[in-house]
N, C-alpha and C positions, 0 to 999 in steps of 0.2 A: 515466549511465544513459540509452539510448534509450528512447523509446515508437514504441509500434506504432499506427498508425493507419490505421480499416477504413473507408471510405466508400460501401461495396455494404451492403445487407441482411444480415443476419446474426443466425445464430439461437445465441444462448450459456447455456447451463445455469454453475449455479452450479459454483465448484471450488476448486481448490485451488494459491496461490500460492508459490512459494518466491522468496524474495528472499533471497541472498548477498553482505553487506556485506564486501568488499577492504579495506577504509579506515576508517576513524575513520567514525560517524554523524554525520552532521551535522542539527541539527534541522532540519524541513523539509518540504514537500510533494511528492513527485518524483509524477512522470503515466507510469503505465504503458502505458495503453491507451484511446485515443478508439475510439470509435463512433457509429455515428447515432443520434439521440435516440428514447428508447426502448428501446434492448436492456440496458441494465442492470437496469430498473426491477424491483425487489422481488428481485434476484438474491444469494445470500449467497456469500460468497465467504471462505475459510479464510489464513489465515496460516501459514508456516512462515517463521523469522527464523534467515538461517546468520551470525554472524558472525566472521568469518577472522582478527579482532583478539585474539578473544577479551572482549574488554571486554561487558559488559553493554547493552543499546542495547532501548527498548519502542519498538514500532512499530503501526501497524494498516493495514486496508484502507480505504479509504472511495472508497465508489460513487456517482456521482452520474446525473443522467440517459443522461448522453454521457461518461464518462471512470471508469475506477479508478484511485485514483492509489493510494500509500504513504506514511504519515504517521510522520516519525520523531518522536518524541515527547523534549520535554526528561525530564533526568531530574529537574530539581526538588531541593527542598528537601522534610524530612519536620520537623516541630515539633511534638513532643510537648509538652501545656502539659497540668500537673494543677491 
């Protein structure tokens, strides 16, 4: 997976991301997008998850000052205990 990196000013409104997994998920942090610090701040940005495997895979956004990245999330263990 590439990332894009912008180093001029730039004005970004919140949106909406699709990310298309090819492959098996691998747990993990991939970096979609730098920018100069500041342009993300308080910006919400949506998820759409394709995956071409078919298999099940949770993911999310996470924005930081300077960067969106994609967080593939484990799938975990669930333990019901009564």
């Amino acid at each position: 997976m590439d990332a894009i990196t912008i180093d001029r000013a730039l004005t970004l409104d919140a949106g909406q991301v699709t990310a298309t997994l090819k492959g098996e998920a691998k747990v993990g942090t991939y970096t979609l997008l730098t920018v100069p610090s500041g342009t993300l701040a308080g910006k919400k940005f949506g998820l759409t998850l394709v995956n071409e495997t078919g298999k099940n895979a949770s993911a999310k956004l996470v924005a930081s000052d300077t960067t969106l990245s994609l967080e593939i999330l484990s799938q975990g263990i669930v333990l019901i205990v009564r």
